[in-house]
C-alpha positions, 0 to 999 in steps of 0.5 A: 285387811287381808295380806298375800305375799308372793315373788316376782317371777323372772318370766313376768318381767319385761325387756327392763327386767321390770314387772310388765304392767299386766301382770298386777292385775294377776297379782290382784287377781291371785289375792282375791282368790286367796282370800275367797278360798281363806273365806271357805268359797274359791271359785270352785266352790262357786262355780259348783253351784252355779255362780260365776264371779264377774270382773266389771272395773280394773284400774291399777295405779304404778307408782314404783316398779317391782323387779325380779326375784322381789318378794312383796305383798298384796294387801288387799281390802273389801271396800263396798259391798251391797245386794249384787256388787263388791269392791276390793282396793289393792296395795302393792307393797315392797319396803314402800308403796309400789302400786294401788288398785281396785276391782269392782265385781257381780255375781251371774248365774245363768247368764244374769247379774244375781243376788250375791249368794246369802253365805257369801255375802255374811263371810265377805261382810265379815271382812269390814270387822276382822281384818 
């Protein structure tokens, strides 16, 4: 598992002063980079090369809102991996259970589904063992 803790910011919060829905997917999103970059591999690193990184499924499950000013955490998890797709399930944490998730994701290169790259793929598949 891989932990990312941020706060709520006031301009994310909407006429209820509660976190706007669309904002997980940022969060999710803000996590995922995190990790690839504790993973040696941020998205700079990938578009050098010519890889893109591609969002195929989102889905977010609200359970509780967070408000503003909330520190919380991501605790996010590598849940499939294969030759072209990856999978990341997020929890929303503060105090209790918030909100839950997933991403689903391929790599283009060129315009076309590619293999993930070899050295990537050794460093996500570490993640089933260290974290």
């Amino acid at each position: 598992m891989f932990i990312y803790k941020r706060f709520v910011q006031f301009y994310e919060t909407d006429a209820q002063g509660i976190v706007h829905h669309s904002n997980y997917f940022k969060y999710f999103e803000e996590a995922r980079g995190e990790l690839l970059r504790s993973l040696g591999y941020p998205y700079s690193k990938l578009r050098e090369k010519g890889f893109e990184v591609v969002l195929l499924k989102a889905t977010c499950e609200f359970i509780k809102p967070l408000y503003y000013d909330e520190e919380f955490e991501i605790r996010l998890r590598l849940e499939e991996l294969n030759r072209f797709f990856f999978t990341f399930s997020y929890e929303v944490f503060c105090k209790e259970l918030r909100a839950r998730g997933s991403t689903k994701h391929c790599i283009v290169r060129e315009g076309k589904v590619a293999s993930i790259p070899i050295e990537v793929k050794k460093k996500l598949e570490g993640l089933f063992y260290s974290f």
